[in-house]
N, C-alpha and C positions, 0 to 999 in steps of 0.2 A: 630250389634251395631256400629254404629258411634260414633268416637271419635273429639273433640273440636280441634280447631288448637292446641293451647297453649298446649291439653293436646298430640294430636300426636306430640309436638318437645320437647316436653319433653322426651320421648318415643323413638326420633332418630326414627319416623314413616309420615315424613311428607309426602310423595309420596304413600302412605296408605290414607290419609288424603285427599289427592287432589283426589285419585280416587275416592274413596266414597264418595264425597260429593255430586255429578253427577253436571251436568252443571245447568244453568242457563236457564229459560223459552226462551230468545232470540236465543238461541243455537238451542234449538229446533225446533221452529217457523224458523229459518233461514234454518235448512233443510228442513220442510216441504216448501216452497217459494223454494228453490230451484228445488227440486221435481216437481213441480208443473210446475214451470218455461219450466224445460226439458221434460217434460212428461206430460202436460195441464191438463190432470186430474187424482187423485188417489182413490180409493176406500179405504174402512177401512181399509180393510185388505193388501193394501199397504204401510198405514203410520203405520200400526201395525209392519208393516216388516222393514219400514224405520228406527223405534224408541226403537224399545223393546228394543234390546241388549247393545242399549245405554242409554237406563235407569238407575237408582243408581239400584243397585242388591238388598240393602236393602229393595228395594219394593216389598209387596206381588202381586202377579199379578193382582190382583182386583184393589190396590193402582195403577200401571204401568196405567190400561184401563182407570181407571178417570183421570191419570197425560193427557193420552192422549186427551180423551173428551173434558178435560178443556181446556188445548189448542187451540184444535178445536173452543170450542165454545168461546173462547177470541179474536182469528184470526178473526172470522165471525163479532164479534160485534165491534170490530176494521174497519171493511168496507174492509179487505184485501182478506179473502177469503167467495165464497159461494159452494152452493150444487145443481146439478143439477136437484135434485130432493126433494118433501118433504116426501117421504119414506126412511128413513134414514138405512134400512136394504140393499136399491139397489141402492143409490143414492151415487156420486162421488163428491168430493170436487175438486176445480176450483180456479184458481183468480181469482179476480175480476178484 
């Protein structure tokens, strides 16, 4: 369960509040660009490693995998990142 700001400082639980709320899409997107950056290309299963444990915990892992997809596919149709391939089981994400 997450709790509202107003109602963690009521609570004297703000630092509770900040953890759980997880970061922001750009957060995210900014480590995968970075990644990328040093490392030219990642496979799934590197941004999986890159992101998971920095995900809100509140997420069931199902929730985590789409958090991650959507991402992916917002970065792509933003023109920032592509895929080496269009077999998406063996194919490695790149910038553009």
């Amino acid at each position: 369960m997450t709790l509202s700001a107003s109602t963690s400082k009521s609570i004297d639980d703000g630092a509770g509040y900040i953890k759980n709320r997880g970061f922001d899409d750009k957060y995210y997107k900014d480590l995968i660009v970075e990644y990328l950056r040093q490392y030219k290309y990642a496979s799934k299963k590197d941004i999986r490693n890159l992101l998971w444990d920095k995900l809100l915990n509140a997420l069931s892992d199902n929730q985590k995998e789409n958090k991650m997809r959507n991402l992916l596919i917002s970065m792509e149709k933003a023109g920032l990142i592509d895929t080496d391939s269009p077999n998406q089981q063996k194919s490695k994400w790149m910038l553009k």
